[in-house]
C-alpha positions as CSV (number, residue, x, y, z in Angstrom):
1,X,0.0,0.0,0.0
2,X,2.3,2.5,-1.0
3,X,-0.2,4.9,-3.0
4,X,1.5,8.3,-2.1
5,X,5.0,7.1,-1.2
6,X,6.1,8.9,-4.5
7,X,3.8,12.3,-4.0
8,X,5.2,12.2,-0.9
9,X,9.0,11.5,-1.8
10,X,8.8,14.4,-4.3
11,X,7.4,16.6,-1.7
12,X,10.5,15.5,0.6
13,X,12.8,16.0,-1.8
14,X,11.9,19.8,-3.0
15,X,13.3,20.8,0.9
16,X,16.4,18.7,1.1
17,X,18.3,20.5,-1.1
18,X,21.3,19.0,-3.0
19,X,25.0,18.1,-1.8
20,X,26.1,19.3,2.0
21,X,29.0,18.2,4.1
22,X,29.1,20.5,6.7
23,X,31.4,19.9,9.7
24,X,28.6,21.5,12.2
25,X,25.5,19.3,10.7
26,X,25.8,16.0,12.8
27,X,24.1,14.4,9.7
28,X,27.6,14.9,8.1
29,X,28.0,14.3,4.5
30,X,24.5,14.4,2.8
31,X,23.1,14.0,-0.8
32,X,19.1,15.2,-1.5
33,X,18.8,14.2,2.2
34,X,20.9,10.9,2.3
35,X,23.5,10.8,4.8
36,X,26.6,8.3,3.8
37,X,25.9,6.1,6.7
38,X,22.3,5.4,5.1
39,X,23.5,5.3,2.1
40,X,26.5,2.8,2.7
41,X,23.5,1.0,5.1
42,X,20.7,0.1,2.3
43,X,22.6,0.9,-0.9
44,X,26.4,0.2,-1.4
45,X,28.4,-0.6,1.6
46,X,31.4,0.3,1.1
47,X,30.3,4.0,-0.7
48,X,32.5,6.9,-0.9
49,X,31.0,10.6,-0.8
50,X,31.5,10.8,-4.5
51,X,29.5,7.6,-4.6
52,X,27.0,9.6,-3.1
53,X,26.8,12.9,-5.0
54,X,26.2,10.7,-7.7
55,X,23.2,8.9,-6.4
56,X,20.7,7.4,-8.7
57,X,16.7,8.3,-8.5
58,X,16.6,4.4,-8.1
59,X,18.8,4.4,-4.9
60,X,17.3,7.5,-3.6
61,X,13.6,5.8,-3.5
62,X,15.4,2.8,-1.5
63,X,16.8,4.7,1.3
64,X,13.9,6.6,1.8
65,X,11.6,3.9,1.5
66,X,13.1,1.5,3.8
67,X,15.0,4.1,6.5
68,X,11.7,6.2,6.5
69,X,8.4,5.6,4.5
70,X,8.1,2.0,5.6
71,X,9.8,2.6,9.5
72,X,6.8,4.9,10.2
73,X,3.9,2.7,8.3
74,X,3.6,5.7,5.8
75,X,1.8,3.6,3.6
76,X,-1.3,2.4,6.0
77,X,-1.7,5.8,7.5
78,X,-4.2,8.1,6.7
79,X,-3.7,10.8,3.2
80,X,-1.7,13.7,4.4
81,X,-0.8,12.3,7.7
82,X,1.7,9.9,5.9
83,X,3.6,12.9,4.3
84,X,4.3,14.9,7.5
85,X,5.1,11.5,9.6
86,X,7.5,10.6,6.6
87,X,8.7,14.4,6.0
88,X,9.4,14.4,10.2
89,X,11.0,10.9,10.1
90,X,13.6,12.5,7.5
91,X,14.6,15.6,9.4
92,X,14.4,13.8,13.1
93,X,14.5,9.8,12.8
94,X,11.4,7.4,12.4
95,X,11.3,6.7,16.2
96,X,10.7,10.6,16.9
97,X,8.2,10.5,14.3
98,X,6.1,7.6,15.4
99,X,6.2,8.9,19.1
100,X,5.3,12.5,18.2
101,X,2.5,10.6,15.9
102,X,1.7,8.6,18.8
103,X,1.6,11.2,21.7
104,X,-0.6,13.4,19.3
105,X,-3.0,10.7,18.7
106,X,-3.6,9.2,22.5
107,X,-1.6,5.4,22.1
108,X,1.2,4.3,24.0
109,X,4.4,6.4,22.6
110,X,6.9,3.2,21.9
111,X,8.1,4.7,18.8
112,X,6.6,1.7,16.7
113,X,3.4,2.5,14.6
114,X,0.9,-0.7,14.4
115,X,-2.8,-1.4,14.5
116,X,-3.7,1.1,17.5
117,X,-1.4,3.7,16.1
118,X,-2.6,2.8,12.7
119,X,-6.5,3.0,14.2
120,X,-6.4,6.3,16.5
121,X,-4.9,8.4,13.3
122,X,-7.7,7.5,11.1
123,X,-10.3,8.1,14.2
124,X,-9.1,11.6,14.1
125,X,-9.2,14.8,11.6
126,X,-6.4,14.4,9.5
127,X,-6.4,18.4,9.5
128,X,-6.1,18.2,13.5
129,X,-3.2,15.2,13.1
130,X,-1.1,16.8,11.1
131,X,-1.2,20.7,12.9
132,X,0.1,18.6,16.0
133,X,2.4,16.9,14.5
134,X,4.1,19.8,12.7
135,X,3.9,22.1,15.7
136,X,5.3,19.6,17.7
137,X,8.1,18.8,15.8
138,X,8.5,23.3,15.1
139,X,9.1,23.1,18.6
140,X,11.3,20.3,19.1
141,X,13.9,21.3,16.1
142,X,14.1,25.1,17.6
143,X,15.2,23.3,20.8
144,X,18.0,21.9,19.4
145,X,21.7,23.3,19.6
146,X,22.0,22.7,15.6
147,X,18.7,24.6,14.9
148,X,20.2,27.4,13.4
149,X,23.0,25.3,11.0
């Protein structure tokens, strides 16, 4: 059930920019928002940064499908919520996601979306969802020390 994994990659992908490898960014050397260690992880293990500049479309939809859309259930949760989940697992790690999900929402925060996670999104305005989510995770990003890099 992945019916807006690629609406919601392309949507990803027009914030993440191109090539970064800033000393300051504890992401560290980043292509379209694939850090080597992901990429080396799901792709090619033993890849060099000039293996990732040059990263394919192909291996691009892998990372983010595995290290993200699939981590956070993107493609059983509700239109809309899947994108800002998916967008927030990219920026913060799938475990943040599905907690802030899960806090916003009324289950048990474990950091693992299944059936109840899955059951109190869809009971709820997606509208509502997705406000929370996004303000929560505003607020937790302006807390951090790298906010501003």
């Amino acid at each position: 059930m992945d019916r807006n994994f690629q609406r919601a990659l392309s949507l990803v992908l027009n914030s993440e920019g191109g090539w970064a490898d800033n000393p300051e960014d504890p992401g560290g050397a980043t292509m379209k928002g694939v850090t080597l260690a992901n990429f080396r992880r799901y792709v090619q293990a033993n890849a060099t940064k000039d293996d990732l500049r040059n990263i394919t479309d192909a291996q691009l939809a892998v990372v983010y499908r595995k290290f993200y859309w699939d981590a956070v259930a993107g493609g059983q949760l509700p239109d809309g919520i899947d994108y800002a989940v998916f967008d927030f697992a990219v920026n913060s790690g799938p475990g943040r996601a599905a907690r802030y999900l899960q806090a916003v929402v009324g289950v048990a925060q474990d950091g693992n979306i299944g059936l109840a996670t899955l059951a109190a999104a869809a009971a709820k305005p997606a509208g509502f969802v997705i406000d929370h989510v996004c303000d929560a995770r505003l607020a937790f990003l302006e807390k951090l020390p790298t906010w501003s890099t």
